[in-house]
C-alpha positions in Angstrom: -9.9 -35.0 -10.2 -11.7 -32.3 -8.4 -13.8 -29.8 -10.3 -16.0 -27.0 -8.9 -19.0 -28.1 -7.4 -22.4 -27.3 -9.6 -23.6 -25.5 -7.0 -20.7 -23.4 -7.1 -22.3 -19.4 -7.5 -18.9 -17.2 -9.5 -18.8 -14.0 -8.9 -20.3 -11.7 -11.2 -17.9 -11.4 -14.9 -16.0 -14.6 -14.0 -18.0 -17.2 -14.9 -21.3 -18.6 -16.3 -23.1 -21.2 -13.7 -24.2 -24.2 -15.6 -27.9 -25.3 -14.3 -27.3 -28.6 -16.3 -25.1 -29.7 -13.3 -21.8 -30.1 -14.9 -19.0 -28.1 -14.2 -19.2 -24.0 -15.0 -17.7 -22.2 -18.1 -14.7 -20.6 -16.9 -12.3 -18.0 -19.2 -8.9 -18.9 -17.9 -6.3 -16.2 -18.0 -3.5 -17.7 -20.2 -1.1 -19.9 -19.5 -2.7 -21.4 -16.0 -5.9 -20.8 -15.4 -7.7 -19.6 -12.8 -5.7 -19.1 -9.3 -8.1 -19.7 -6.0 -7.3 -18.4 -1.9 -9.0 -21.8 -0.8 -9.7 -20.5 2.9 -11.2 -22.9 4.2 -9.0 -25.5 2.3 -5.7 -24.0 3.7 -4.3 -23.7 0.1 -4.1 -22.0 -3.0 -5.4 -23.9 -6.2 -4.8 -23.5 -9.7 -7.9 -24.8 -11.9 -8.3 -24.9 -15.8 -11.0 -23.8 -17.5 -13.4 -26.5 -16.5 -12.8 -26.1 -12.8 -10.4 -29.0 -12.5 -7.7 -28.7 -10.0 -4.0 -28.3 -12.0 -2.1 -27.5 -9.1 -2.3 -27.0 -5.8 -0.3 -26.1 -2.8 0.6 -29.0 -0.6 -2.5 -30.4 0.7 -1.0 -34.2 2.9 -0.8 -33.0 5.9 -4.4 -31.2 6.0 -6.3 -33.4 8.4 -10.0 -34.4 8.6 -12.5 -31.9 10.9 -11.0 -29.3 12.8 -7.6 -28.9 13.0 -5.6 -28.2 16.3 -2.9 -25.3 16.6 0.0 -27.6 16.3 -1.5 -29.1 13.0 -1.8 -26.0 11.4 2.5 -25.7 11.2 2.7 -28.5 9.0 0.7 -26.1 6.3 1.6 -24.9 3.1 -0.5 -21.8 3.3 -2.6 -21.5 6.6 -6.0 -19.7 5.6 -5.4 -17.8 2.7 -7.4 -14.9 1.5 -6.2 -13.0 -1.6 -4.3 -14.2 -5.0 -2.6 -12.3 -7.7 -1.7 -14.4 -10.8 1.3 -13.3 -12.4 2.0 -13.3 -16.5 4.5 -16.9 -16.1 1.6 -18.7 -14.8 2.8 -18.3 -10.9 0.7 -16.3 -8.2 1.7 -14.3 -5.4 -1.0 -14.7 -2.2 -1.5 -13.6 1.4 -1.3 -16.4 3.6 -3.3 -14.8 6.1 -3.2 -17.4 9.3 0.6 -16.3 9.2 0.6 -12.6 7.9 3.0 -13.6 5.4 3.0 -13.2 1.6 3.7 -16.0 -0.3 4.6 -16.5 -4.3 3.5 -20.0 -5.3 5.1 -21.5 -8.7 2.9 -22.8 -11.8 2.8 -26.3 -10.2 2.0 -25.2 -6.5 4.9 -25.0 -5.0 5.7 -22.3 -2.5 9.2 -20.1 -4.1 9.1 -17.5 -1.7 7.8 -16.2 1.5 7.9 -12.9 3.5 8.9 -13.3 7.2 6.3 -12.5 9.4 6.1 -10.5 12.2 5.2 -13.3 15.6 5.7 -10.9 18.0 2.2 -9.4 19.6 4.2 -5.5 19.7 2.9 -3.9 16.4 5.5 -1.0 17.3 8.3 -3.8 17.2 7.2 -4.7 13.5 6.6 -1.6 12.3 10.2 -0.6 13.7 11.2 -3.6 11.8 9.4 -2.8 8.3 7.8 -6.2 9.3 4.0 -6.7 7.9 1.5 -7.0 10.7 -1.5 -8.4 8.9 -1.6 -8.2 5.6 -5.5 -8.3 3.7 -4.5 -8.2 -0.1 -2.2 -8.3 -2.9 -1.7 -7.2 -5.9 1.2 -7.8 -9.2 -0.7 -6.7 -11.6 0.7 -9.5 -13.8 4.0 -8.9 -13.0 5.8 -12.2 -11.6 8.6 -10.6 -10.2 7.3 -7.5 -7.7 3.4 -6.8 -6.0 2.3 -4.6 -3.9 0.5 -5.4 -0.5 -2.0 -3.7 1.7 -1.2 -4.6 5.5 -4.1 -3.7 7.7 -2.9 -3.8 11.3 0.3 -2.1 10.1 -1.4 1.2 8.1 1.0 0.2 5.1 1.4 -0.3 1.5 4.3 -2.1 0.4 6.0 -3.3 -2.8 7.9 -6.4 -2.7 10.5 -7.9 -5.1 12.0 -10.9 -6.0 15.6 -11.3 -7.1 17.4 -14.5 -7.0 14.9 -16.6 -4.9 14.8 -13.9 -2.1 11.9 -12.0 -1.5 12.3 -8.4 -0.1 10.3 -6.1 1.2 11.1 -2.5 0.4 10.0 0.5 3.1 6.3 0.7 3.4 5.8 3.1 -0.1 2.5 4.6 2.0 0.9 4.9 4.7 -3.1 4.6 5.2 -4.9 4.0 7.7 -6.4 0.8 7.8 -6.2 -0.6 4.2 -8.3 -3.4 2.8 -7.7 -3.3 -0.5 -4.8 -3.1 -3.6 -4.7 -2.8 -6.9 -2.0 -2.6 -9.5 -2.4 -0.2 -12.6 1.1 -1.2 -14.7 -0.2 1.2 -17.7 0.6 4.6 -14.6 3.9 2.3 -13.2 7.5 3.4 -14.0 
C-alpha cells in the first residue's frame, strides 16, 4: 500500500508530521478521506486518515522517467493541480495538462469531464464558452455543481451535473486573470 512519505511537510491545519517516522496524523473529511492533485503523479488520490492510498485515478499506463507527448494521452488526469471533495465522497478537479475539469467518483474513477478548448485562438473559446485554462475549483461540498476560476479565459464559471453530463453554464463573471475560487454555500441560493 502506499502511504505518505515521513518526510512528507502538510500544510499548515491539515496535519501533524510525525518525527517518529511513521506515517502523519491526518483528520479525514467523512466519508473518504483526504482527496490529493498528485502533479507530478498525473492523478488524483484519495487517502484515509493514515495516508494510505484508497483510490486513485488510473495510474497503468504512467510510464517510468519522463514521459513523451504521445504517452501523456493514455492519462487519466494529465497534471492536475486543484481538488474539491464533494459531501458523497467524490471530487471534482482541474486536470490542468488538458484545461479540462474533471469529477472523479469515490473509487477513482473519472464520471465526467468538461471539453476543452484545443484550439490556440482564445477568442474561438471564449466565443464558444469553452474554458481556456482553468487554475482552480471549488463545490463547496456540493457533488453535483462547482464553480471554476479559468485564468487565460478572465472567467468564473459554475458547472452542473445532471444525468452523467457535465455542463457548463455562461461564464457567471468576468475577472481578469483569476487564480483562485472559493465556495461559500451558507451566501448560495
Amino acid at each position: 500500500a502506499e502511504f505518505i512519505p515521513p518526510e512528507w511537510t502538510p500544510l499548515p491545519g491539515t496535519a501533524t508530521p510525525n518525527p517518529t517516522g511513521t506515517p502523519p496524523t491526518i483528520t479525514p473529511t467523512p466519508p473518504s478521506g483526504i482527496w490529493v492533485a498528485d502533479m507530478a503523479g498525473h492523478r488524483i488520490v484519495r487517502l484515509n486518515e493514515r495516508g494510505h492510498v484508497e483510490a486513485s485515478t488510473d495510474t497503468s499506463v504512467l510510464p517510468t522517467g519522463t514521459p513523451t507527448w504521445s504517452e501523456y494521452e493514455n492519462f487519466a488526469v494529465v497534471s492536475p493541480n486543484d481538488v474539491s471533495a464533494a459531501t458523497d465522497g467524490s471530487c471534482w478537479a482541474i486536470d490542468w495538462g488538458r484545461n479540462r475539469v474533471v469529477k472523479v467518483s469515490v473509487d477513482g474513477d473519472l464520471v465526467a469531464v468538461t471539453v476543452p478548448c484545443d484550439i490556440p485562438d482564445p477568442d474561438y473559446c471564449l466565443a464558444q464558452d469553452l474554458m481556456i485554462h482553468p487554475v482552480s475549483i471549488d463545490c463547496g461540498g456540493d457533488p453535483d455543481s462547482c464553480f471554476v476560476a479559468d485564468y487565460e479565459g478572465n472567467r468564473i464559471y459554475k458547472l452542473t451535473l445532471a444525468g452523467g453530463t457535465l455542463t457548463a453554464t455562461r461564464s457567471i463573471a468576468e475577472y481578469y486573470r483569476p487564480k483562485k475560487v472559493v465556495v461559500d454555500r451558507t451566501r448560495l441560493e
